[in-house]
C-alpha positions in Angstrom: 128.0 -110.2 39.7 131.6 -111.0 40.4 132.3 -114.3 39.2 135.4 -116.3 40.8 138.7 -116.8 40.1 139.0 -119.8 38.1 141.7 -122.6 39.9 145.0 -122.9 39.1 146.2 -125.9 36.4 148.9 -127.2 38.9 149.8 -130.3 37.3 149.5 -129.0 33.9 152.1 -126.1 34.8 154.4 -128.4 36.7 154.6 -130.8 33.8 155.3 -128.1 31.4 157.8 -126.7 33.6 159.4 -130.1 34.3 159.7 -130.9 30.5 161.3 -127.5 29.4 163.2 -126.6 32.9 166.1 -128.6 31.5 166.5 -126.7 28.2 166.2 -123.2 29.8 168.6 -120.7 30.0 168.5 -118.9 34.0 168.0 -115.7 34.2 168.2 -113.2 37.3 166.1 -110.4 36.9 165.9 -106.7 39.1 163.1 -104.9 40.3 161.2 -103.2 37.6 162.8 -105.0 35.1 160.5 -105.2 31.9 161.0 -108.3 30.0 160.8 -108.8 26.1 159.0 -111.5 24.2 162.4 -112.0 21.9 165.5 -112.3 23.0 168.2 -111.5 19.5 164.5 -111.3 17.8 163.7 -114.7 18.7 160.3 -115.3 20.5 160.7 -117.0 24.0 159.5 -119.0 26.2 160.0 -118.2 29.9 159.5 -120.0 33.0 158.9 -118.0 35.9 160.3 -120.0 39.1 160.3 -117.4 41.8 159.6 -114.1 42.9 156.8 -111.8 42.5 155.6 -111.0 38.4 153.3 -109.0 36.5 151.5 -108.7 33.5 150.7 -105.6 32.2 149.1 -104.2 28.9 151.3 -102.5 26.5 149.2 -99.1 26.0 149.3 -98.2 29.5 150.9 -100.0 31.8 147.7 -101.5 34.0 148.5 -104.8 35.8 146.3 -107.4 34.6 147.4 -109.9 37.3 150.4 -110.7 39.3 151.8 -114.3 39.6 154.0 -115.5 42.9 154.1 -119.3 41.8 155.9 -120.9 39.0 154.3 -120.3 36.2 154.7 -120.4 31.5 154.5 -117.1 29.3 154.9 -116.7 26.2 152.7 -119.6 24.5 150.3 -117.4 23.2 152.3 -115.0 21.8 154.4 -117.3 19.8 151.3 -118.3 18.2 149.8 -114.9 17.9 152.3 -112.2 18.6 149.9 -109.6 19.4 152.3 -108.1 21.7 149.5 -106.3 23.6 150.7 -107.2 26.6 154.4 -107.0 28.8 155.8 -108.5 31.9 157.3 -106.5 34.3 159.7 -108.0 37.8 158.0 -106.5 41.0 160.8 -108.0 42.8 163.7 -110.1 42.2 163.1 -112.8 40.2 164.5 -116.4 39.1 163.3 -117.3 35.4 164.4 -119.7 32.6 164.3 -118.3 28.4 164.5 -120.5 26.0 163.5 -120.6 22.3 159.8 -121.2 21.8 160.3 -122.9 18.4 162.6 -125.2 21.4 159.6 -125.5 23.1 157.0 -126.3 20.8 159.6 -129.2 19.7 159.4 -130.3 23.0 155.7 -129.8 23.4 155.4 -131.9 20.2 157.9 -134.7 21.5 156.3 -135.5 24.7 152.7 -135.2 24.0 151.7 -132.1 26.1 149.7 -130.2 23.8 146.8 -130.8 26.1 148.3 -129.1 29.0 148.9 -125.9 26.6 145.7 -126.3 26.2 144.2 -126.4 29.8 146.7 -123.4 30.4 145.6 -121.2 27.7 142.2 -122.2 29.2 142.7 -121.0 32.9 144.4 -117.3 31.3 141.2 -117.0 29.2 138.8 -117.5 31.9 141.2 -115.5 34.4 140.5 -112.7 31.7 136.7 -113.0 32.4 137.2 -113.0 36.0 139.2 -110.1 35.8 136.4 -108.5 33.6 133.8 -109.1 35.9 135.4 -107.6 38.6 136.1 -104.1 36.5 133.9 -103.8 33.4 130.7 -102.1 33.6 131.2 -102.2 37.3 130.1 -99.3 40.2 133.3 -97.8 41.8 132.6 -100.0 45.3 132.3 -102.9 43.1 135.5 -102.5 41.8 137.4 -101.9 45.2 135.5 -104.5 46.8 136.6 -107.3 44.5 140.0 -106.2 44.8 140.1 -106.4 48.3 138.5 -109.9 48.4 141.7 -110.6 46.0 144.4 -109.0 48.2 142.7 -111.1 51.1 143.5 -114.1 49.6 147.3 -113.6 49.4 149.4 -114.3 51.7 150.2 -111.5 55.1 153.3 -111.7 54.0 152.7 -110.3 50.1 150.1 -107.7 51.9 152.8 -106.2 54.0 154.8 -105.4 50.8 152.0 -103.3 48.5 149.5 -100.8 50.1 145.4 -101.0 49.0 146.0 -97.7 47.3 149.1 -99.1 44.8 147.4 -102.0 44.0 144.2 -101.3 43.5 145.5 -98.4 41.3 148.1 -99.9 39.2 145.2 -102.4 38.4 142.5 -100.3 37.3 143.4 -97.1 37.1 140.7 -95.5 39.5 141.4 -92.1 40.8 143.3 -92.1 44.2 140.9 -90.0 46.2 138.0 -92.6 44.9 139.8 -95.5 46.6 141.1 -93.4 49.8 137.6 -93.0 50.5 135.8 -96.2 50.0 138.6 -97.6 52.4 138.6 -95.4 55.1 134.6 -95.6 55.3 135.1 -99.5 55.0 137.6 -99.0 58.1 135.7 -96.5 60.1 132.7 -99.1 60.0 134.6 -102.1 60.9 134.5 -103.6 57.6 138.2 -104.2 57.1 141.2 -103.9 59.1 144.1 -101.6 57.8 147.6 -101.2 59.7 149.3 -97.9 59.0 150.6 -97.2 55.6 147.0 -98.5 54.1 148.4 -102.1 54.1 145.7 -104.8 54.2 145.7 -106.5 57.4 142.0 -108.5 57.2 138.6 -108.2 55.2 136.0 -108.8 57.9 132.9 -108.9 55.3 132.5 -106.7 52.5 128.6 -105.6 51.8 127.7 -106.4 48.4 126.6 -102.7 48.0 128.0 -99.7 50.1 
């Protein structure tokens, strides 16, 4: 079973972001760009503002998820510097660095430990949701909750990745496994691609196909 996604701490991210935004150092980064958790060996706090962002896991590059609202990174890993995972531009992208040892000062000084907590929260149980949808899972299973994921972004972010990259860059299935699930999805009216194997629509998904 495919559990859901779990919802999105707006308040607790805004009031993070509203406390540190004024401390943070703007950054403008490219396409591609992969971004360090130091900066002159320092560990950082970032604030992601706007654009399109991934993260990814160090070993081998598979996207774990990919943010398109403002967003935190880098409170858990200046707590426990695993460095297990990256995060990687997809497009342009308007961000804010500044010291986490700044930050956890801040943090400290006006009583937001809670929201770190409740944000911590929601990127533990997106971990399960993610697991859910690929561990231990059939192939079909796999695709199929990745295209219930792509239909719930926007047309717009749809035009801009095809099934096939995503689905790949996030699991690492074979390309001739998911060119076939989705043109048998297609050719029984289950979905709706335009040309280019961009997602126009999920109609309904079968649980089992």
């Amino acid at each position: 079973m495919i559990i859901p996604p779990p919802t999105r701490p707006e308040a607790a991210i805004q009031n993070l972001i509203t406390a540190l935004e004024p401390y943070g150092t703007p950054m403008e980064v490219i396409p591609r760009k992969r971004i360090n958790w130091e900066y002159k060996e320092i560990p950082q706090f970032y604030v992601f503002k706007s654009g399109e962002l991934s993260v990814l896991r160090a070993t081998d590059g598979l996207v774990i998820t990919t943010v398109y609202d403002q967003n935190l990174f880098g409170i858990a890993e200046s707590i426990q510097p695993l460095r297990s995972h990256i995060l990687r531009a997809e497009t342009e992208c308007t961000m804010l660095r500044l010291d986490a040892s700044l930050g956890h000062e801040l943090i400290t000084e006006k009583g937001l430990w809670k929201d770190i907590a409740i944000i911590l929260a929601y990127y533990t149980t997106h971990l399960f949701y993610r697991d859910s949808v690929v561990v231990q899972q059939r192939t079909y299973s796999i695709i199929r909750g990745h295209l219930l994921e792509m239909n719930r972004l926007s047309t717009e972010l749809r035009s801009r990745v095809s099934i096939l990259d995503y689905i790949q860059e996030r699991t690492h299935l074979s390309r001739s496994s998911i060119l076939n699930v989705m043109f048998a999805l297609k050719s029984g009216g289950y979905i709706e691609i335009k040309r280019g194997g961009y997602l126009i629509e999920v109609i309904n998904l079968p649980e089992r196909f």
